[in-house]
C-alpha positions in Angstrom: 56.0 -3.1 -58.3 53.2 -0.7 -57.6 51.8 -1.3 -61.5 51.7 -5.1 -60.2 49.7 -4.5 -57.1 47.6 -1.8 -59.1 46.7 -4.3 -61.6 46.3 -7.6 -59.4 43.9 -5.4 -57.5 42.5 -4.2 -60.7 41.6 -8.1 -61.8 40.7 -8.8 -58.7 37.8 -6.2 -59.2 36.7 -7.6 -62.6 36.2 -11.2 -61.3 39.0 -12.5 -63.3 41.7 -12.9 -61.3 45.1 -14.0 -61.8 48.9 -14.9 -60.5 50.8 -17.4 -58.9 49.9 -20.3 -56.9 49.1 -18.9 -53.5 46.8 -21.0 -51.0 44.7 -17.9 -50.2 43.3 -18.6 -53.2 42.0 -22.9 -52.6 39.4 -24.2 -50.4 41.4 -25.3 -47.2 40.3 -29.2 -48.2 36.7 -29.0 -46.6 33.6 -29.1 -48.7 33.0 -25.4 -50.0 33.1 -24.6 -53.5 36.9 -23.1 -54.8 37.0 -19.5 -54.6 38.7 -19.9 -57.6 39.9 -22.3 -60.2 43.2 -22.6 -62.3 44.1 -22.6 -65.7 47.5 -23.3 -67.6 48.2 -20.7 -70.7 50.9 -21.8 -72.9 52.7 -20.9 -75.9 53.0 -23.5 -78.5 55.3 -23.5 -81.9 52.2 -25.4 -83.9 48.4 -26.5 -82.9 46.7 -27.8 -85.7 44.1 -26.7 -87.9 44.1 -23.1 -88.0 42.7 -21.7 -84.9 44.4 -19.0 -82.9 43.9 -21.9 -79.8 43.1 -24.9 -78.5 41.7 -25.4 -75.0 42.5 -28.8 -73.2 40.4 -30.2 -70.8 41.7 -33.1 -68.1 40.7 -35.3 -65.5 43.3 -37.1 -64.9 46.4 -34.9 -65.7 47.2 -31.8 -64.0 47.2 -28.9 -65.2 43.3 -30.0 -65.9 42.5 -26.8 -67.8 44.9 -25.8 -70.5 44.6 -22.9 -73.2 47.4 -23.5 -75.9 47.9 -20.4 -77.7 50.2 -19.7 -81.1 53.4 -18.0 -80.9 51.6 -14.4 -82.0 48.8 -14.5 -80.3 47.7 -11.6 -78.5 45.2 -10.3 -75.9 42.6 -10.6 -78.0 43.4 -14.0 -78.5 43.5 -14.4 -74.6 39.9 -12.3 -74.5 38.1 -15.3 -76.6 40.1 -18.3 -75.3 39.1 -17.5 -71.7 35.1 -16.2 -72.3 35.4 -19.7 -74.2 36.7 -21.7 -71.7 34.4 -20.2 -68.9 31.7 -21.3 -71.5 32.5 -24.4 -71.6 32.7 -24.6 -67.6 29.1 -23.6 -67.1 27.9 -26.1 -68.7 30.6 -29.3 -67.8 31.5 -27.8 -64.2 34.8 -26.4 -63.0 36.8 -29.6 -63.7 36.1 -32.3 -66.3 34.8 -35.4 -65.1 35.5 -37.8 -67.9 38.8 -39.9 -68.3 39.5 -38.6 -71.6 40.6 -35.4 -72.7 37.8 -32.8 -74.5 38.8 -30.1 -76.8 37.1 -27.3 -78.2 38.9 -25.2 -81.0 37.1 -21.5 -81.8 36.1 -22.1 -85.3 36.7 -20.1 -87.8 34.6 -17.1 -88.5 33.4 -17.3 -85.4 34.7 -13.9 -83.6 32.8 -12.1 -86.0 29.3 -13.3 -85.1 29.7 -12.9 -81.7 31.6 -9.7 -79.7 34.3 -10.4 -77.9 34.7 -8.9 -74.4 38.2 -7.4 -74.1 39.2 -8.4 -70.3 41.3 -5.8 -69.0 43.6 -8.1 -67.9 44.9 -9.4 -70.9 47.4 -7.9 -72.3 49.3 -7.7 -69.1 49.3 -11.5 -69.0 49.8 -12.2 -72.8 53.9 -9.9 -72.1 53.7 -12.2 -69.0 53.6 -15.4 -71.1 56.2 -14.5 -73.7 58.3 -13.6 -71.0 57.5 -16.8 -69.2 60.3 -19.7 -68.0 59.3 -22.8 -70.0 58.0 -25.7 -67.8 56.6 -29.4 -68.4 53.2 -29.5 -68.9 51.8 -33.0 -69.5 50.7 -34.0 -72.5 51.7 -30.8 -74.2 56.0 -30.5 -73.3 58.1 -28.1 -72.1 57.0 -24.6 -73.4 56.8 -21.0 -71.9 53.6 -20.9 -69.3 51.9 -19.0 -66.9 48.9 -20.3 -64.9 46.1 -17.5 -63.8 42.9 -18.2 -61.4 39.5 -17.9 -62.9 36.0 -17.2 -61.0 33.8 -20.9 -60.3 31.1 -21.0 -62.6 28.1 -22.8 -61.9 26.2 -25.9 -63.4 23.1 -25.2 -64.5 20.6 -27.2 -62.5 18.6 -29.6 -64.3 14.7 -29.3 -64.6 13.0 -32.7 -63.1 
């Protein structure tokens, strides 16, 4: 248990924290911004194409955020999906707006022009999601998942 504490406090520290669903962690329903935000990894059998993931985006399906990951992937994987994701949040906001579903799938090659951060993180949560009870998610089925909590990003403001 102490290894769980030691690295929840650890993520916590890095800006990337993650764990169960605990109300500490939402906006108590008034207008502040989310101290954080949540995001559903799964493990798939197949995605198409051949990237290591796919990241769903929602508005009207919860989870909203989903990062589906092949059967080997591994904290690496987990590194690039989530730099991705928080990517594509700074420039949509938090949660999509739009009634249909956006995907973005790393292309290949990709990893190699830019470095990947490793997140310190990961590899604790990637023997977290192979270890994980399978649940429904909507629009995907009933596969092995974990959801962590990610920092808000900001918009950027637009120039009049």
């Amino acid at each position: 248990m102490q290894w769980l504490r030691t690295l929840l406090c650890a993520a916590t520290l890095t800006g990337f924290p993650f764990g169960a669903e605990l109300d500490a962690q939402q906006s108590t329903g008034n207008s502040r911004r989310p101290t954080r935000v949540p995001v559903m990894l799964a493990l798939v059998d197949t995605l198409t194409g051949d990237a290591p993931f796919r990241i769903l985006r929602r508005a009207d399906v919860t989870p909203h955020d989903v990062i589906l990951f092949r059967a080997g992937a591994d904290w690496a994987t987990l590194s690039a999906a989530v730099q991705d994701l928080l990517s594509i949040r700074r420039v949509q906001g938090d949660t999509t707006r739009s009634g249909a579903g956006a995907m973005r799938v790393r292309q290949p090659g990709r990893t190699a022009a830019r470095e990947v951060r490793m997140l310190p993180w990961a590899r604790r949560v990637m023997e977290d999601l192979r270890r994980a009870d399978s649940r429904v998610i909507a629009g995907v089925g009933t596969v092995p998942s974990v959801q962590i909590w990610l920092p808000p990003q900001r918009r950027p403001s637009r120039q009049p």
